[in-house]
C-alpha positions in Angstrom: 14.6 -100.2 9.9 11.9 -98.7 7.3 13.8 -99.1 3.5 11.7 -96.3 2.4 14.0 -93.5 1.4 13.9 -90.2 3.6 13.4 -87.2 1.4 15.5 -83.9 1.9 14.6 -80.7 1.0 17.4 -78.1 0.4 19.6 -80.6 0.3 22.8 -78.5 -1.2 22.0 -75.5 1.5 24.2 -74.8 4.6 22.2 -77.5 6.9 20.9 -80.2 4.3 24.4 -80.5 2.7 25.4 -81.9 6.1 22.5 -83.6 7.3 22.6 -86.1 4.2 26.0 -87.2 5.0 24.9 -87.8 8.6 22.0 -89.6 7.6 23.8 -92.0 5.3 26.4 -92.7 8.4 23.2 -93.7 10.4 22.0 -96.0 7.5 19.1 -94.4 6.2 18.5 -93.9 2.1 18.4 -90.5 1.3 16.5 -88.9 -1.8 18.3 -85.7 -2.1 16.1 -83.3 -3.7 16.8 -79.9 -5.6 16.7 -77.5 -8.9 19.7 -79.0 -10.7 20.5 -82.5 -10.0 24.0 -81.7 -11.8 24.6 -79.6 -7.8 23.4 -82.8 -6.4 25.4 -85.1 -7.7 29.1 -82.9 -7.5 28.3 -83.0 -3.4 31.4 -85.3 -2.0 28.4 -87.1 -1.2 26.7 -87.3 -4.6 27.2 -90.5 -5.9 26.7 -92.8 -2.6 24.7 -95.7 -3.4 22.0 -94.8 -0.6 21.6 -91.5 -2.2 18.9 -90.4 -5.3 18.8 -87.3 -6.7 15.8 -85.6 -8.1 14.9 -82.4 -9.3 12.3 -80.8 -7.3 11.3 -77.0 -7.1 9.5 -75.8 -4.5 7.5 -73.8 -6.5 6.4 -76.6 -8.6 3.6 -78.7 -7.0 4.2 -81.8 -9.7 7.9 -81.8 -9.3 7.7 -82.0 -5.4 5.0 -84.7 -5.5 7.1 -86.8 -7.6 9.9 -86.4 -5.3 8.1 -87.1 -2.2 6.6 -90.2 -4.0 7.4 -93.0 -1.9 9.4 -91.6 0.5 8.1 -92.1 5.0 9.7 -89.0 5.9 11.0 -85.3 4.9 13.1 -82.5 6.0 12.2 -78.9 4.9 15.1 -77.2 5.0 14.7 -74.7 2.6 13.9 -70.8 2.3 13.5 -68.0 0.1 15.1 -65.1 2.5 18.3 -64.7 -0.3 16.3 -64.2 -3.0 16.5 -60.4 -4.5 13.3 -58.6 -5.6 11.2 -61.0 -4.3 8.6 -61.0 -1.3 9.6 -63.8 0.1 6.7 -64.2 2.9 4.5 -65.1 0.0 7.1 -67.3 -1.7 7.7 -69.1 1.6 4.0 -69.7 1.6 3.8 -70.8 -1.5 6.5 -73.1 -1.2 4.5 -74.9 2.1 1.2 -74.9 0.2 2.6 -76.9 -2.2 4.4 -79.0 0.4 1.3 -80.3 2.0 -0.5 -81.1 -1.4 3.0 -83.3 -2.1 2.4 -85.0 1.3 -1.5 -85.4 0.7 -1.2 -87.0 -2.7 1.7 -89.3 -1.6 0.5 -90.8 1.4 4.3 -89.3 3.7 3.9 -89.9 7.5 6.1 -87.1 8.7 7.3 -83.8 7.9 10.6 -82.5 10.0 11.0 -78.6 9.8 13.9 -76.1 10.9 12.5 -72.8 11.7 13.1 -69.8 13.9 13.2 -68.7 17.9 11.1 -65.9 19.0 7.9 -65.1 20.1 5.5 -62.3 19.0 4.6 -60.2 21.7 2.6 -56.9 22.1 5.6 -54.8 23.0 8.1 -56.1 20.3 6.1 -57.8 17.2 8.2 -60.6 15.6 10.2 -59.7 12.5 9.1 -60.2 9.1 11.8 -63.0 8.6 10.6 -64.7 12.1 6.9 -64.4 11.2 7.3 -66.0 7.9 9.2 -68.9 9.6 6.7 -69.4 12.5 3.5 -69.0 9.4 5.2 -71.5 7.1 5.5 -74.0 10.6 1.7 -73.7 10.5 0.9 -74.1 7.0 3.0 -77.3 7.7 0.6 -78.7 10.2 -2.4 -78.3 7.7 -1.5 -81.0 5.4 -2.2 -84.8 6.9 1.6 -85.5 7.9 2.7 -85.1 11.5 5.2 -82.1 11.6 8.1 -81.5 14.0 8.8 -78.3 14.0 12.4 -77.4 15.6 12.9 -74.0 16.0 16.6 -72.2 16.4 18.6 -69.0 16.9 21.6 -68.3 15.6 23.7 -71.1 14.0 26.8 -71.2 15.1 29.5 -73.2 12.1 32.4 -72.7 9.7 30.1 -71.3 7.1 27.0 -70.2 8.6 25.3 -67.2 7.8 25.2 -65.9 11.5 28.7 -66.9 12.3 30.5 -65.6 8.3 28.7 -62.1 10.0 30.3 -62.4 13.0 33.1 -62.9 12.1 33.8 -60.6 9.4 32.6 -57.4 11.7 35.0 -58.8 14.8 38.2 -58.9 12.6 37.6 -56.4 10.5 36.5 -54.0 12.6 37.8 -53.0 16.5 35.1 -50.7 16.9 31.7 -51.1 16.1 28.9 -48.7 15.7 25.8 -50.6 16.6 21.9 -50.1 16.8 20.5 -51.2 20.3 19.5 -54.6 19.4 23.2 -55.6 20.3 21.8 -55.8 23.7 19.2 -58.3 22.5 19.7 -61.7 24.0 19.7 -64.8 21.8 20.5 -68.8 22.7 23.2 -69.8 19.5 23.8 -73.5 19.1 26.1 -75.3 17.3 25.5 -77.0 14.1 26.2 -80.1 15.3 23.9 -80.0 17.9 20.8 -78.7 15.2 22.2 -82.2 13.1 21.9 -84.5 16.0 18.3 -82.9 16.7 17.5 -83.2 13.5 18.2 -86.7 12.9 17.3 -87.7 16.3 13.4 -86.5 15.7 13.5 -88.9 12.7 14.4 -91.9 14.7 12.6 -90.9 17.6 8.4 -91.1 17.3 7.4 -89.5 20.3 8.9 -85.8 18.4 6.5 -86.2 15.6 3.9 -83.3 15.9 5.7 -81.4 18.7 7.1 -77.8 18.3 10.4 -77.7 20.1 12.7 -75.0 21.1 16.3 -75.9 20.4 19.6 -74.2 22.0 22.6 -74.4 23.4 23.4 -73.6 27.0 24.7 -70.3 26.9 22.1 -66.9 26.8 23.9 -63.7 25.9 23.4 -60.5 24.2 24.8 -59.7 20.6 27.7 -57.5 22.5 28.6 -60.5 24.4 29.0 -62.7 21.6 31.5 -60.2 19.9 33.4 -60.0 23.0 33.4 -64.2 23.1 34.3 -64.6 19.4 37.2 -61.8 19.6 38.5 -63.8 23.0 38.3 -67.3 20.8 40.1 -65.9 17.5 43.0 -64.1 19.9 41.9 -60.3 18.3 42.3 -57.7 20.6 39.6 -56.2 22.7 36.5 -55.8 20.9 34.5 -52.1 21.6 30.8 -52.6 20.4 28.5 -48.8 20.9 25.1 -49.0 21.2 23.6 -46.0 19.2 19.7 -45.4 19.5 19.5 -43.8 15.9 21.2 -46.5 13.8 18.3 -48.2 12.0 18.5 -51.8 10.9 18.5 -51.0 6.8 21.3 -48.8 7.4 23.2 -51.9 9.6 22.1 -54.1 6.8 24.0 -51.6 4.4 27.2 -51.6 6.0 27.2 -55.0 7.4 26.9 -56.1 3.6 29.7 -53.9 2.6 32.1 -55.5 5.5 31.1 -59.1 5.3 30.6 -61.3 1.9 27.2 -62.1 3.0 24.3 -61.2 0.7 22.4 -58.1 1.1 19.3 -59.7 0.7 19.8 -62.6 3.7 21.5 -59.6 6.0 18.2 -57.5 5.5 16.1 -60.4 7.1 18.9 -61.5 9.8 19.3 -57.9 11.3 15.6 -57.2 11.2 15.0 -60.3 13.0 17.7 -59.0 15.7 15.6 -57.1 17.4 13.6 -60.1 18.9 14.9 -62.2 21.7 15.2 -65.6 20.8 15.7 -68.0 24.0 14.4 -70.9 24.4 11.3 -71.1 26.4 11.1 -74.8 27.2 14.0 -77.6 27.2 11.6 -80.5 26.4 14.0 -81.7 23.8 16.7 -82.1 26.3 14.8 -85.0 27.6 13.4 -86.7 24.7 16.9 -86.3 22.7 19.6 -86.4 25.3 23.0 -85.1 24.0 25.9 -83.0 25.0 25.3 -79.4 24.1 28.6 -77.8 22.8 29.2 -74.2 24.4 29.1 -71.2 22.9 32.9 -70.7 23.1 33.0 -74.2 22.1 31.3 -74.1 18.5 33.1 -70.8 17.8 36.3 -72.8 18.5 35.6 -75.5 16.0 34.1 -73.4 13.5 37.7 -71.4 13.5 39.5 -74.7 13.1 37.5 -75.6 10.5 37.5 -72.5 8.4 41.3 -72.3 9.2 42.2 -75.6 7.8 40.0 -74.9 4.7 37.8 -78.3 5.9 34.3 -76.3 5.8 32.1 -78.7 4.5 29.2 -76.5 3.6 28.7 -72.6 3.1 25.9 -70.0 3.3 27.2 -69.3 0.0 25.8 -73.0 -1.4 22.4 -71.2 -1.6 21.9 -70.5 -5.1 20.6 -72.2 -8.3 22.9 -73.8 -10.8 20.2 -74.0 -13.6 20.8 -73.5 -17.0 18.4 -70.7 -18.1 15.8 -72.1 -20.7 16.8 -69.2 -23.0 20.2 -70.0 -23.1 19.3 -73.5 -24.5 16.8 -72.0 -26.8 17.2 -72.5 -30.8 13.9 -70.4 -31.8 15.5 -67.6 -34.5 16.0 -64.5 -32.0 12.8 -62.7 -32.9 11.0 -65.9 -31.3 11.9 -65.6 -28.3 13.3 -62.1 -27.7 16.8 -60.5 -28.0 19.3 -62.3 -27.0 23.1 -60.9 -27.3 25.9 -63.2 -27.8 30.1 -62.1 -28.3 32.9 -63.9 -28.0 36.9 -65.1 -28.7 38.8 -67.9 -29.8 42.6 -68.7 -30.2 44.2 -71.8 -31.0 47.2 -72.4 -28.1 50.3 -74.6 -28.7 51.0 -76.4 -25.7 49.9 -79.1 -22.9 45.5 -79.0 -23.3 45.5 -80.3 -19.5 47.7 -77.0 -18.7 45.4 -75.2 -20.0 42.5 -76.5 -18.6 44.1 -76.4 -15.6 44.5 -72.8 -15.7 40.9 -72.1 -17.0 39.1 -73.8 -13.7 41.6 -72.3 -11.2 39.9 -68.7 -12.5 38.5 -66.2 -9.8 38.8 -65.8 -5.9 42.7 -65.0 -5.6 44.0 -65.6 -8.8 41.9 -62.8 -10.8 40.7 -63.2 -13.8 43.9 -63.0 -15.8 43.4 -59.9 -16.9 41.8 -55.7 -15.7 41.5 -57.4 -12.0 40.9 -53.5 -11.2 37.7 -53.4 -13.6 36.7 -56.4 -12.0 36.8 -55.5 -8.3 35.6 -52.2 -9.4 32.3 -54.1 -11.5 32.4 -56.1 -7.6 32.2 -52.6 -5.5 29.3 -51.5 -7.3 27.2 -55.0 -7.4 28.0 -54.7 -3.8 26.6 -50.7 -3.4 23.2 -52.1 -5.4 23.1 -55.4 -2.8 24.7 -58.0 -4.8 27.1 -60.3 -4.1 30.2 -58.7 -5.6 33.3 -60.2 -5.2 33.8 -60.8 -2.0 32.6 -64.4 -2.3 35.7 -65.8 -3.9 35.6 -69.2 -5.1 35.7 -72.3 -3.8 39.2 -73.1 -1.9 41.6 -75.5 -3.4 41.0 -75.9 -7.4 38.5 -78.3 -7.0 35.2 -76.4 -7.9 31.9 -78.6 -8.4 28.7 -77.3 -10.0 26.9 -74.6 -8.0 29.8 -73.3 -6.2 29.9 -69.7 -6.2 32.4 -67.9 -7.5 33.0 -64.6 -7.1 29.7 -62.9 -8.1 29.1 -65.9 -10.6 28.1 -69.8 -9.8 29.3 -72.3 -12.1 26.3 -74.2 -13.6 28.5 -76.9 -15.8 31.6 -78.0 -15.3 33.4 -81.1 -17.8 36.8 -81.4 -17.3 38.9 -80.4 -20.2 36.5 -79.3 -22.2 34.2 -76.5 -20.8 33.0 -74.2 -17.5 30.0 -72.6 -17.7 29.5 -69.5 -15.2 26.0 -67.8 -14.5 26.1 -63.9 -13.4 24.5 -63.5 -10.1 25.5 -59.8 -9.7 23.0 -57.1 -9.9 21.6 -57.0 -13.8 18.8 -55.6 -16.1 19.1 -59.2 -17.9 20.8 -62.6 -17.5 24.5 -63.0 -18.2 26.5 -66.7 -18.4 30.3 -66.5 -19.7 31.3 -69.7 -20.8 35.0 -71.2 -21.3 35.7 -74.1 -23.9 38.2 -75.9 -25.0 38.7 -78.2 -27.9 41.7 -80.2 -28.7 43.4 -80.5 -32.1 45.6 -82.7 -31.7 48.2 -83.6 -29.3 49.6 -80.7 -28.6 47.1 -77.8 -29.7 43.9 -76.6 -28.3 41.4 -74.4 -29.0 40.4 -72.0 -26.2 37.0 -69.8 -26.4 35.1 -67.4 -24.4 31.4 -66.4 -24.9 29.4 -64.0 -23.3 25.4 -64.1 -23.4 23.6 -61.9 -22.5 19.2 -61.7 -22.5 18.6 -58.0 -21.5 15.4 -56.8 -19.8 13.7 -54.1 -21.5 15.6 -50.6 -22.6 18.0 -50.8 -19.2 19.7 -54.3 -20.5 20.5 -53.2 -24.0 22.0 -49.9 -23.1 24.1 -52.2 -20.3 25.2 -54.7 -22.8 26.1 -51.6 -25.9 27.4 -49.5 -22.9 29.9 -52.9 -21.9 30.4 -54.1 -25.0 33.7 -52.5 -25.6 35.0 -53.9 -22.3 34.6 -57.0 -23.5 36.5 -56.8 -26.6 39.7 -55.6 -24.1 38.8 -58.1 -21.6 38.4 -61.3 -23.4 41.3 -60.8 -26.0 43.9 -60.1 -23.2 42.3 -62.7 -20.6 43.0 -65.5 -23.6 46.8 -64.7 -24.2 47.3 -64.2 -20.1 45.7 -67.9 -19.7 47.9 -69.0 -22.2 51.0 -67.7 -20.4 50.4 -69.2 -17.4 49.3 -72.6 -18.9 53.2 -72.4 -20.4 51.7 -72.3 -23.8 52.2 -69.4 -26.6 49.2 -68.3 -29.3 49.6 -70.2 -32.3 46.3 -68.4 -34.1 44.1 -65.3 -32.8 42.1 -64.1 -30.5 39.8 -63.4 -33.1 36.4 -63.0 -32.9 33.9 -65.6 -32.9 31.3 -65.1 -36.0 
């Protein structure tokens, strides 16, 4: 087998996260490759021997060649649909551009892409999601590397994007007011077949600058998958109503407030409903031979996975855990623009490992310790301006890693028994991270802190941090003393503010 390592793109997103882990079981060496190597290295797979992170950004031509140095192979598996405010058609082809200049300069044999079904047709034009996927396939194929170009419906997995939406609308909702792509007909597979695929092209030659459909064995409309998924999970009949007038930004609304996926990806997955996706050949079949997993099937596992809390990879992994250069920044304030900064400290008499304890297990169910009401209400209306509010949760279990989301934050640093470090990704006119440290006095005391920071932008972010400033004061103050009753510690000194 070639030693060279095999370099993987996205390699903390919904597909990549689970690809390296298969790759490493087939014995291949795997440069993982993303924005913060820190999210890298906190993946259950992190630290294997056969595994080297680097930073890479897509957007950054220099960083993506020196990732790609050296390496035979790649996987692209990365996108830009969930990013807000952006047009991400031109920063998907930005991202490729700079993908075949990393492949030109270093010499890589083959490139192995993930994109979409559908064709464009004269009657029903492709999507703007589904034309980006298909343009950035032939932007690909420019560079000197052979590409293999796999293209897939829905994904059906504990975690997906396609299947969290789904599900959320089929147990949330026994009747469902639908536009009239829910009689669209699509060809879901299972994630483990897209893996095997996946893997299989990179061990198999004869794939290497072929564009192959890939599917599982069941074609059925949107309705009919409902129906399947409500018959799997044991729910009641599911009634789905086709109405003629429902457009897809207004199902895009609603489907955002009922399901915790992000407005931003559900915009680009419902516009892209309107397009059959089927397969149109089954070539793959023959040059990659494997049992295909039904329909029913994959829903089946992907319940049993999200019901025994064993999903090894989320749609919510999406998402950078980069410290902001700003934050970091010790220019005087007029250097580098205003920068806003409050916080709370109180010494705590008691167990420091309680406390920490208590301080990491913050979010999801448990609240935030203190005004859980203000919370979800700050949630609702990040979720009415197509954020993520707080229907993310955190991470199950209290063992959170760096970049998992929680609630509408994503931790960006986490050292145990000292600090967590969260990064707003609600709906802003600035930046926000609200950081947590504590430092130990001696045996038995510790000092617990909370910081807010806050880089406005322009007159919207200052009268939002004036206008939430008070809040803060209440918050923080109470949030301290409520952590240090449920570490089993009492307030020895403070809250007081931080100078």
């Amino acid at each position: 087998m070639d030693d060279r390592p095999i370099l993987v793109l996205g390699s903390t997103g919904y597909v990549g996260g689970r690809l390296v882990p298969l790759l490493l079981e087939r014995g291949h060496k795997v440069r993982a490759a993303g924005r913060s190597v820190d999210k890298i290295l906190s993946r259950p797979w992190g630290n294997n021997p056969n595994v080297e992170a680097v930073q890479a950004d897509m957007h950054d031509a220099d960083s993506l060649t020196k990732a790609a140095h050296g390496c035979r192979a790649a996987f692209y598996l990365v996108h830009s649909m969930s990013r807000p405010n952006r047009d991400f058609a031109a920063q998907e082809r930005d991202a490729a551009y700079n993908m075949i200049q990393a492949a030109t300069i270093t010499g890589l044999e083959r490139i192995i892409y993930l994109g979409g079904l559908g064709e464009d047709l004269d009657d029903q034009p492709l999507s703007k999601h589904l034309l980006s996927r298909a343009e950035v396939g032939r932007i690909l194929s420019l560079g000197p590397a052979k590409v293999t170009t796999l293209r897939a419906a829905q994904i059906i997995g504990s975690g997906s994007s396609s299947f969290e939406m789904i599900r959320y609308l089929a147990d949330r909702l026994p009747v469902m007011l639908a536009p009239k792509w829910v009689r669209t007909k699509t060809q879901p597979i299972s994630i483990r077949n897209v893996l095997s695929y996946l893997a299989g092209c990179l061990e198999n030659p004869k794939t290497a600058g072929l564009t192959l459909d890939i599917g599982g064995p069941d074609v059925l409309t949107y309705t009919e998958l409902f129906e399947l998924y409500a018959e799997v999970a044991d729910l009641p009949k599911r009634h789905v109503i086709a109405l003629p007038f429902l457009s897809p930004r207004l199902s895009a609304f609603w489907v955002s407030l009922i399901t915790p996926v992000p407005m931003t990806l559900v915009r680009s997955l419902i516009d892209g409903l309107r397009n059959e996706v089927t397969c149109r050949s089954h070539d793959i079949r023959e040059l990659l031979p494997q049992e295909l997993l039904s329909c029913r099937e994959a829903i089946r596992r992907a319940l049993e996975k999200t019901e025994h809390q064993k999903v090894e990879t989320c749609l919510f992994d999406v998402g950078s855990a980069c410290m902001p250069e700003w934050a970091g920044a010790n220019d005087p304030g007029y250097a580098g623009g205003t920068r806003y900064e409050m916080g709370y400290t109180a010494r705590l008499q008691g167990d420091p490992a309680k406390v920490w304890e208590t301080v990491k297990r913050i979010g999801g169910e448990q609240g935030w310790y203190y005004g859980d009401p203000l919370w979800r209400l700050r949630g609702f209306i990040d979720r009415m301006l197509a954020g993520p509010g707080m229907a993310r949760g955190r991470p199950k279990g209290d063992n959170s890693h760096v970049g998992d989301a929680l609630d509408f934050w994503r931790i960006i640093a986490s050292d145990k028994g000292r600090r967590l470090l969260l990064k707003a990704e609600m709906r802003l006119p600035g930046e926000a991270l609200l950081e947590f440290k504590l430092n130990t006095q001696w045996e038995n005391a510790v000092d617990v802190s909370m910081t807010a920071k806050f880089l406005p932008r322009g007159l919207a972010g200052i009268l939002y941090w004036w206008a939430m400033y008070p809040f803060h004061v209440v918050l923080f103050t109470n949030m301290i003393e409520n952590i240090s009753k449920q570490a089993g510690t009492h307030v020895y000194d403070g809250p007081r503010r931080i100078r």
